[in-house]
Structures are given as structure tokens and as C-alpha cells.
KOLVO-930194 format. One line per 2 residues: their letters; for each residue x, y negated, z negated of N, C-alpha, C. Coordinates in nm, 3 decimals, always signed. Each point is the difference from the previous one (the first is absolute). Layout:
<atoms>
a) X Y Z X Y Z X Y Z | ...
</atoms>
This chain:
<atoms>
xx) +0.905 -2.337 +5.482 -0.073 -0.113 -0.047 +0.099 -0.101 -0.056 | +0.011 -0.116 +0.013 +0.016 -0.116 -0.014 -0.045 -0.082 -0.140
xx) +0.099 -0.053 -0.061 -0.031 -0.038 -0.135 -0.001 -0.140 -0.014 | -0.092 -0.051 -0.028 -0.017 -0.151 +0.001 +0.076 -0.068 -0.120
xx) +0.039 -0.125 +0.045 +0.080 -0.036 -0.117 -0.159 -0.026 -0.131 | -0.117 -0.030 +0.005 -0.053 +0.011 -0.097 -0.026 +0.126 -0.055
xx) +0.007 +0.088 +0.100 +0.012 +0.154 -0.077 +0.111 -0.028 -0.141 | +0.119 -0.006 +0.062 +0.100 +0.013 -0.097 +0.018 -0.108 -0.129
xx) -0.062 -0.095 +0.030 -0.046 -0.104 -0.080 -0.112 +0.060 -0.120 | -0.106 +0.108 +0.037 -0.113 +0.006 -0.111 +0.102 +0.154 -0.040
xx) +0.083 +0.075 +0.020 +0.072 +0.075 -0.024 +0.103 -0.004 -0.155 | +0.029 -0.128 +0.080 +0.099 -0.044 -0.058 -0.053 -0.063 -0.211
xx) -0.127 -0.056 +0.014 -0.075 -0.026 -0.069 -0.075 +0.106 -0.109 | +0.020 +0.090 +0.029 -0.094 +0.138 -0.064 +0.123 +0.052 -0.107
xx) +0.123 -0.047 +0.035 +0.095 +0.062 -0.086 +0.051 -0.089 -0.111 | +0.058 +0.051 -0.139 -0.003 -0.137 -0.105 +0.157 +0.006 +0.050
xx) +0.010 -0.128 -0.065 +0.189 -0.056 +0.020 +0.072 +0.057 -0.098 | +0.060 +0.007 +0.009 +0.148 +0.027 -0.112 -0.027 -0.044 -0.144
xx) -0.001 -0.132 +0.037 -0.036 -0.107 -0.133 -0.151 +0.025 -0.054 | -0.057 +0.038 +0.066 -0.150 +0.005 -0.075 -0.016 +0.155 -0.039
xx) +0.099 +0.084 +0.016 +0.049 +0.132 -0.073 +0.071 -0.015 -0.090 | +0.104 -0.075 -0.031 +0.074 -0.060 -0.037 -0.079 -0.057 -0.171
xx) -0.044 -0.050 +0.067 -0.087 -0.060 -0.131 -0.116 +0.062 -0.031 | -0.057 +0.094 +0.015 -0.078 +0.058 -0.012 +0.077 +0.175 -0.104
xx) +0.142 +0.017 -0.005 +0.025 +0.070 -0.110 +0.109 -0.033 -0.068 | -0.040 -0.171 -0.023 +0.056 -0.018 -0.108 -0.072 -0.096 -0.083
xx) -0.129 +0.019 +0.052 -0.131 -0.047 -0.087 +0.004 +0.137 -0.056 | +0.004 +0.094 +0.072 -0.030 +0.174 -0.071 +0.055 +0.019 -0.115
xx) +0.173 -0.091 +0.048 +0.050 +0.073 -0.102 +0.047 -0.112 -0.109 | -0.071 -0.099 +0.004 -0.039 -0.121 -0.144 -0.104 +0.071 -0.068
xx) -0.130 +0.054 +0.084 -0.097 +0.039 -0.054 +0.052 +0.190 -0.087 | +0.074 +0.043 +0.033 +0.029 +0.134 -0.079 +0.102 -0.037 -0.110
xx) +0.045 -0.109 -0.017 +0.077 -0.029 -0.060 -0.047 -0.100 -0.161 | -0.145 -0.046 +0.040 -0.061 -0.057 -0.084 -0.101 +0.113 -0.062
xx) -0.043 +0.094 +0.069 -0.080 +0.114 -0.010 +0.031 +0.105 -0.104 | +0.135 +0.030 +0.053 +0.032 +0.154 -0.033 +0.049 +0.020 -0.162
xx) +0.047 -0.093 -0.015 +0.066 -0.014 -0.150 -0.166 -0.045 -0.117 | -0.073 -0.040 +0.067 -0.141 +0.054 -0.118 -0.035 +0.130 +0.020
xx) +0.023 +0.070 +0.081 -0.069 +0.155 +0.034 +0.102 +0.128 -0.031 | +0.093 -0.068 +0.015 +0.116 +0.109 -0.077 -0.017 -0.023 -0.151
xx) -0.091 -0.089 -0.072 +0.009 +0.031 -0.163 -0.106 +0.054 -0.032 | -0.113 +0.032 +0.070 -0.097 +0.067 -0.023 +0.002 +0.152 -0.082
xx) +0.083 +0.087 +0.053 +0.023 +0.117 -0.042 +0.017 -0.008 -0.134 | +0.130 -0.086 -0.003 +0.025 +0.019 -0.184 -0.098 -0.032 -0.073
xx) -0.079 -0.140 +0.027 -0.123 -0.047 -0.069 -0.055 +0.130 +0.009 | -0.064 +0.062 +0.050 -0.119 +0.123 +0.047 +0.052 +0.126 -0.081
xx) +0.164 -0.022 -0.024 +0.072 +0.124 -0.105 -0.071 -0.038 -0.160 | +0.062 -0.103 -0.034 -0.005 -0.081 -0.114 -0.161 +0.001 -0.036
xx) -0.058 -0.033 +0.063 -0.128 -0.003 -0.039 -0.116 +0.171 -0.030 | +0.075 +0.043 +0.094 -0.054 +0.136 -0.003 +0.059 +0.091 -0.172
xx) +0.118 -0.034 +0.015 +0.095 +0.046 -0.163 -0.119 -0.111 -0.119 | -0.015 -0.075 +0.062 -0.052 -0.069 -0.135 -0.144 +0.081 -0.015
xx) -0.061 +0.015 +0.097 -0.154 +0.052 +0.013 +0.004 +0.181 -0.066 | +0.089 +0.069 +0.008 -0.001 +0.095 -0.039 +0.046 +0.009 -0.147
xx) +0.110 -0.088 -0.042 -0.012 -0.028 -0.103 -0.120 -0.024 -0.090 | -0.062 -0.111 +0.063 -0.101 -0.047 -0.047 -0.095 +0.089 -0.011
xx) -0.046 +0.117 +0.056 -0.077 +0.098 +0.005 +0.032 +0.128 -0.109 | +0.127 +0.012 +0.007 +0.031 +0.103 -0.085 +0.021 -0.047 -0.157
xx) +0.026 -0.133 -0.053 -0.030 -0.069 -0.109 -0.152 +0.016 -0.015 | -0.069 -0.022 +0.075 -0.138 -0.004 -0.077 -0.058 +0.142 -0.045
xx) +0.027 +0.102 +0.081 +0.010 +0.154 -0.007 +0.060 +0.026 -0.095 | +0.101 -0.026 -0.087 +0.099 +0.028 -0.106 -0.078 -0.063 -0.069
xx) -0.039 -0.121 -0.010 -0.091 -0.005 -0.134 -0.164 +0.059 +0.012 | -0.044 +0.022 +0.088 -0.084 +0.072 +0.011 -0.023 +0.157 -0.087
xx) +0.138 +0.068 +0.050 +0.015 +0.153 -0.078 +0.003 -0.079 -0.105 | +0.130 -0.054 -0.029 -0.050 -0.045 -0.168 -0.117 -0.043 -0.067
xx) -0.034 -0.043 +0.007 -0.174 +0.014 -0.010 -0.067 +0.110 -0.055 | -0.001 +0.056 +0.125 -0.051 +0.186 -0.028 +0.066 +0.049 -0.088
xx) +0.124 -0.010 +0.002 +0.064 +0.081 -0.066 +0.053 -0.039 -0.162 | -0.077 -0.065 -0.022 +0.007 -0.065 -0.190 +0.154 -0.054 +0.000
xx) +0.047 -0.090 +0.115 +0.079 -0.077 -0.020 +0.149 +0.037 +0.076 | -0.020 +0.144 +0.039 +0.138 +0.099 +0.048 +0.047 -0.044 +0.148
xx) +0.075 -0.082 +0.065 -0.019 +0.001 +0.124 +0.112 +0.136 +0.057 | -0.028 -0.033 +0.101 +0.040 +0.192 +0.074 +0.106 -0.051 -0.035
xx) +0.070 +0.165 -0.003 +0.141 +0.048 +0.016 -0.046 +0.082 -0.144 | -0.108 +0.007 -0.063 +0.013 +0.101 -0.115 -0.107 +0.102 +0.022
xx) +0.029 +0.094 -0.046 -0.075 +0.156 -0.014 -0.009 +0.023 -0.146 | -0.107 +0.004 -0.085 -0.038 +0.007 -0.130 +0.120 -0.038 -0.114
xx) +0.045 -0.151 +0.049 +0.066 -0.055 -0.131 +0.134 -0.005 +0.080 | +0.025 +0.117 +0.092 +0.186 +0.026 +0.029 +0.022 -0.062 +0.132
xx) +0.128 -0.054 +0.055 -0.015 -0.049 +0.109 +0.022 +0.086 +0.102 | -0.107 -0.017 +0.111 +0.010 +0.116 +0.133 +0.107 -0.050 +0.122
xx) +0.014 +0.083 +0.044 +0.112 +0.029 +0.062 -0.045 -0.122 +0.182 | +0.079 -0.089 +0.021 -0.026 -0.075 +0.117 -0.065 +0.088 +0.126
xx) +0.039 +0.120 +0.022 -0.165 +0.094 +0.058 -0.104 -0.005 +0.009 | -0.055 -0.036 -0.159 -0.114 +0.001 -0.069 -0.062 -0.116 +0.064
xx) +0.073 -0.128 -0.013 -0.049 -0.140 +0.000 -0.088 -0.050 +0.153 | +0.043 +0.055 +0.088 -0.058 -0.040 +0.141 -0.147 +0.077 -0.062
xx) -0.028 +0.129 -0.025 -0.147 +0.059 -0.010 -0.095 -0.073 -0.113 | +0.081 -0.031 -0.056 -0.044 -0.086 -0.151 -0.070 -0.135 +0.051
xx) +0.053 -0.021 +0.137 -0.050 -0.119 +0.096 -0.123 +0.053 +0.089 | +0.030 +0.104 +0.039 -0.105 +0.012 +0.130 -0.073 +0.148 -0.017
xx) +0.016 +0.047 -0.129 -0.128 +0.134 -0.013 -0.056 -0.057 -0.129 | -0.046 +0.139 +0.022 -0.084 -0.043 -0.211 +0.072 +0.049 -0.119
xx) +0.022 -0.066 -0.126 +0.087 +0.031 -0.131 -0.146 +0.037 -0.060 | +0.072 +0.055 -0.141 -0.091 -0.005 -0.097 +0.048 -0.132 -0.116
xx) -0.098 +0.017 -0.054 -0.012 -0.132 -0.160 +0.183 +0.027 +0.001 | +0.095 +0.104 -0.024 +0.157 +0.004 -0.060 +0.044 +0.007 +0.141
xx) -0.042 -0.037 +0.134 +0.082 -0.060 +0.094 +0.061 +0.168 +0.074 | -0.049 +0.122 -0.034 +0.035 +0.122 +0.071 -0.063 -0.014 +0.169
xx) +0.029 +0.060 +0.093 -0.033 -0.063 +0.140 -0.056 +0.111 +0.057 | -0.109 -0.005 +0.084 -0.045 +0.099 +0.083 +0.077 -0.036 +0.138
xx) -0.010 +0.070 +0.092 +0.047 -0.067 +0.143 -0.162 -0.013 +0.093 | -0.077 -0.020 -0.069 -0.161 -0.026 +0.036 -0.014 -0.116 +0.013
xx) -0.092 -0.103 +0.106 -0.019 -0.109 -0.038 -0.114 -0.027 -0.016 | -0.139 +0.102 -0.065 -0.134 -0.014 -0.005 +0.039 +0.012 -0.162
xx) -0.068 -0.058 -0.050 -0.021 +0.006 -0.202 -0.059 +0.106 -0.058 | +0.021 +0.131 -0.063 -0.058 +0.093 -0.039 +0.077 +0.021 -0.125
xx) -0.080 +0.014 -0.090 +0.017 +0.069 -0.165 +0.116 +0.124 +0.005 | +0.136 -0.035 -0.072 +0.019 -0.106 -0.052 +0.055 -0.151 +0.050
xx) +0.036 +0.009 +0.146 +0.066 -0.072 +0.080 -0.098 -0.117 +0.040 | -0.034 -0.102 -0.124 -0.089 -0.069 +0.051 +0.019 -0.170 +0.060
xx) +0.152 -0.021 -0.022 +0.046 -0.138 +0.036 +0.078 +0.004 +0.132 | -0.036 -0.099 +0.091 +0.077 -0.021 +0.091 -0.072 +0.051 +0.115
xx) +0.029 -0.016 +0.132 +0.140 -0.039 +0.001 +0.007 -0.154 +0.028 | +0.135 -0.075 -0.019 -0.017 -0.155 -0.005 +0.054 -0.065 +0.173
xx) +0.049 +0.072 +0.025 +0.070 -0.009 +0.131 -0.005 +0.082 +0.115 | +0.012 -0.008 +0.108 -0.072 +0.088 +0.108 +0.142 +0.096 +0.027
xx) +0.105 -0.067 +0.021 +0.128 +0.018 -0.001 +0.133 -0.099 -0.017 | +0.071 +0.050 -0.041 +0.120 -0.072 -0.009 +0.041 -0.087 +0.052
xx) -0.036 -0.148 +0.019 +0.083 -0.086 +0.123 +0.137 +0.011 -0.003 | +0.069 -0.021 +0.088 +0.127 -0.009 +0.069 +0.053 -0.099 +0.013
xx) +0.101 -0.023 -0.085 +0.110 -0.139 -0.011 +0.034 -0.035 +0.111 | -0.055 -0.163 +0.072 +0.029 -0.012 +0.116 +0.153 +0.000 +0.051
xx) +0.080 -0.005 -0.065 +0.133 +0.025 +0.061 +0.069 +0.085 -0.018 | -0.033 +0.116 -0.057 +0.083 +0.148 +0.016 -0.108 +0.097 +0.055
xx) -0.090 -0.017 -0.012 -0.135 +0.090 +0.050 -0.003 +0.105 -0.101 | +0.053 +0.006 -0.122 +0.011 +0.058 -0.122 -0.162 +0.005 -0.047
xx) -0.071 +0.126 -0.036 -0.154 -0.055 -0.147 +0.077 +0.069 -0.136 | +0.098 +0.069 -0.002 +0.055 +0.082 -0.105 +0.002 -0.121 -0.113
xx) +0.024 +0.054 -0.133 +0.014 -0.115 -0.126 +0.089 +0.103 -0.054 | +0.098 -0.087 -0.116 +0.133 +0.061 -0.060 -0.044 -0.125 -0.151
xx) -0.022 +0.122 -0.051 -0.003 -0.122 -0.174 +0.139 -0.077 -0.018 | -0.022 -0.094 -0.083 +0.109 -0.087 -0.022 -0.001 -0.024 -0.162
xx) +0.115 +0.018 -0.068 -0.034 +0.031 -0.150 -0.046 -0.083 -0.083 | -0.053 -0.061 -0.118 -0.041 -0.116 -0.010 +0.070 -0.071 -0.048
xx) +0.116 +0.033 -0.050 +0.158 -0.119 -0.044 +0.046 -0.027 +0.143 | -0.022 +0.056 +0.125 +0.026 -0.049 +0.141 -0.047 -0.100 +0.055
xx) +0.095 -0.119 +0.058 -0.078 -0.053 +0.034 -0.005 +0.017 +0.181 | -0.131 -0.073 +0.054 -0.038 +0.089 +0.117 +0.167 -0.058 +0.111
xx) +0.067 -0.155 -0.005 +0.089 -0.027 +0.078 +0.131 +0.158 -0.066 | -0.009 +0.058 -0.021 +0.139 +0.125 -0.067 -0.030 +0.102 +0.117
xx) -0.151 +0.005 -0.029 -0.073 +0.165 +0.097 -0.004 -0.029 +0.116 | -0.018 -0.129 +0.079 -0.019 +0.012 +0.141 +0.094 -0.009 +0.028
xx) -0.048 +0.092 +0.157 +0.131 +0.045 +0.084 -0.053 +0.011 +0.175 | -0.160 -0.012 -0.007 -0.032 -0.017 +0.134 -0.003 +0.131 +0.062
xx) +0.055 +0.147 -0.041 -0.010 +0.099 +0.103 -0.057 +0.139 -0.119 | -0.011 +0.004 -0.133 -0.058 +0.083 -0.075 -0.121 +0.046 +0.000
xx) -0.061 -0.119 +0.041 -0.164 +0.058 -0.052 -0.027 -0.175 +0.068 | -0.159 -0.019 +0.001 -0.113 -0.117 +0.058 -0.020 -0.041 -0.124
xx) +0.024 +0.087 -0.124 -0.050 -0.151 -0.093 +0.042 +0.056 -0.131 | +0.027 -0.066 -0.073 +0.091 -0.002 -0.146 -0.105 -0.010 -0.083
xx) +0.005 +0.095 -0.119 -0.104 -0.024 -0.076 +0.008 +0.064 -0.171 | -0.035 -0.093 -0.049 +0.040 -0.017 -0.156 -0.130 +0.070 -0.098
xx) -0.020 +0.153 -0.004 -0.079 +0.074 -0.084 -0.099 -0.106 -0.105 | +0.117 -0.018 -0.091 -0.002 -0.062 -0.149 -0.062 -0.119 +0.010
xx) -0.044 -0.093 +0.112 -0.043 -0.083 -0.016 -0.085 -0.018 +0.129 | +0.008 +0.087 +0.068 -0.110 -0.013 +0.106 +0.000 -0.109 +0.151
xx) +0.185 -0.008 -0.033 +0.052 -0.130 +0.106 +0.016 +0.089 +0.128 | +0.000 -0.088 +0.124 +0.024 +0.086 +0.117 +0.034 -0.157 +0.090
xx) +0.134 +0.056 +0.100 +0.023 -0.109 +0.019 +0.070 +0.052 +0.148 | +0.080 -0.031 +0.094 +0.002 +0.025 +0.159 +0.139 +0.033 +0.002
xx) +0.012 +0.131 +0.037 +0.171 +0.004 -0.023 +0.017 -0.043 +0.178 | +0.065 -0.104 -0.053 +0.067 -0.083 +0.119 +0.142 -0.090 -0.038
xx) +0.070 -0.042 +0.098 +0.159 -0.087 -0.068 -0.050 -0.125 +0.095 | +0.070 -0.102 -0.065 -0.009 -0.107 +0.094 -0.169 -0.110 -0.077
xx) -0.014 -0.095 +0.114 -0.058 -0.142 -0.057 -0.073 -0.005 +0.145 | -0.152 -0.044 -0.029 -0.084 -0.032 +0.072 +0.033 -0.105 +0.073
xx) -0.108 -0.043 +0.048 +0.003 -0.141 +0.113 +0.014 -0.076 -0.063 | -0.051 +0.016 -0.153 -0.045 -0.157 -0.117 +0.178 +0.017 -0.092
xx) +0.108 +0.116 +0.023 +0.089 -0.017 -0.046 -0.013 +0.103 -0.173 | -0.165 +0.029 -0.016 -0.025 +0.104 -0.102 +0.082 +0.139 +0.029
xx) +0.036 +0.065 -0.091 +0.065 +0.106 -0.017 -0.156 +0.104 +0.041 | +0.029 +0.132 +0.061 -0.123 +0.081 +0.039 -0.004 +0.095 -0.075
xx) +0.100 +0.024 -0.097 -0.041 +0.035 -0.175 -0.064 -0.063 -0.062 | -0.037 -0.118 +0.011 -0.083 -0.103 -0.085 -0.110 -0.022 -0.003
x) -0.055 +0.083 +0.154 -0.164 -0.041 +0.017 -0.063 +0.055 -0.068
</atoms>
């Protein structure tokens, strides 16, 4: 068979040129280039915010036990301070009135407070839920170190704060939140 020159003519037509490839990825790559640098900051925002939210959750829980507990926030067992063991159950089972812990999380006599928390959140950047007290002449920039424990926390006054090193997006220290 025999090929007409309009054969090769509508042939010829079906295929793009060089130049209209050509320009077609480097519109791509104006457009990934205006793109990608908002979507690569997402994560940290989504870190940062999540550290603040658990914070924010476990502050209200700390004054919460205190509450119950005629003013004691955890880390104490009838007057004495309990051992950082103690403190995660002191969060997520039931204490009594002096803060002793069942590993139960239904309320039964004498174990009738709690629990305030379902479980431990996890410091978004070590994947740490552990807590390590921090003394109260300490201040929290001395104790962080980023690989000890998910969160620093001050008995004596009921502070709890993100053991993390380094400065947010806003340039805040992530001890500070």
C-alpha cells in the first residue's frame, strides 16, 4: 500500500513538537517550584501544633487531678514524691484522694479518681510518651536534651513542658510551649 502525501501530512500532525514539549515542562517545573516549598512546611506546622495540643490536654488534666486531689498534682503518693513509674498511671488509671494508683481504669472504692487521660501522647519528634521530672530550682532549657523521655515535668508545681531542642517555625524555643 501506498502512502499519500496527505496520509503523512495528518500523521505528521497527531504528534506534539519539541517546543510544545519543551514548554510544557517547564511550565511543570515553574509550577513545582512555586508549589512545593508551601507543602514541604506542612509537617513541621502539623508537629508543632500537635506538641501544643497535647500539651494543652495534659495541662488541663494536671489541674484537673489537682482538683480531686485537694490541690496535689501527680507525682505524689500520700504527701511523698512517687517515683516517675508512678506518674503515667496517675494519668491514665484510677488514684485514690493521696494519689496511690490502681492499674484499673473503671472507679471503684478506694480508687475513685480518674482516669484523666486515655493514654500517654507521644512527643511528636522523638515518638517518646515517657516523662522524667525536672527539679524545681531547674530550669526546663538545663533538662532538655530531646532523646530522654517525651516530656519534662516539674512535680512541685505541676509544670509539664515538651522535651524537645531547637525553635519552632515562629522561632519559639519547644521548651517554651
Amino acid at each position: 500500500m501506498i502512502s499519500t502525501s496527505f496520509e503523512k501530512e495528518e500523521m505528521k500532525r497527531k504528534a506534539f513538537t519539541l517546543v510544545e514539549i519543551l514548554v510544557a515542562v517547564v511550565l511543570l517545573g515553574i509550577l513545582a517550584a512555586v508549589v512545593l516549598p508551601t507543602l514541604q512546611g506542612h509537617p513541621a506546622i502539623a508537629r508543632e501544633s500537635s506538641a501544643k495540643d497535647s500539651l494543652s490536654t495534659m495541662r488541663t488534666q494536671i489541674e484537673f487531678y489537682k482538683m480531686e486531689h485537694d490541690g496535689v498534682p501527680p507525682g505524689y503518693i500520700n504527701g511523698s514524691g512517687a517515683p516517675t513509674a508512678i506518674l503515667p498511671y496517675q494519668f491514665n488509671a484510677t488514684t485514690t484522694i493521696t494519689g496511690a494508683v490502681s492499674p484499673s481504669t473503671t472507679p471503684t472504692a478506694p480508687y475513685l479518681y480518674g482516669p484523666y487521660i486515655r493514654k500517654m501522647p507521644e512527643n511528636p519528634y522523638n515518638n517518646l510518651t515517657t516523662i522524667i521530672y525536672v527539679a524545681e530550682a531547674t530550669a526546663f532549657s538545663a533538662a532538655v536534651d530531646g532523646t530522654s523521655s517525651g516530656w519534662l515535668y516539674k512535680k512541685e508545681t505541676g509544670e509539664i513542658r515538651i522535651n524537645w531542642t531547637g525553635t519552632d517555625s515562629e522561632g519559639a524555643n519547644f521548651y517554651d510551649y
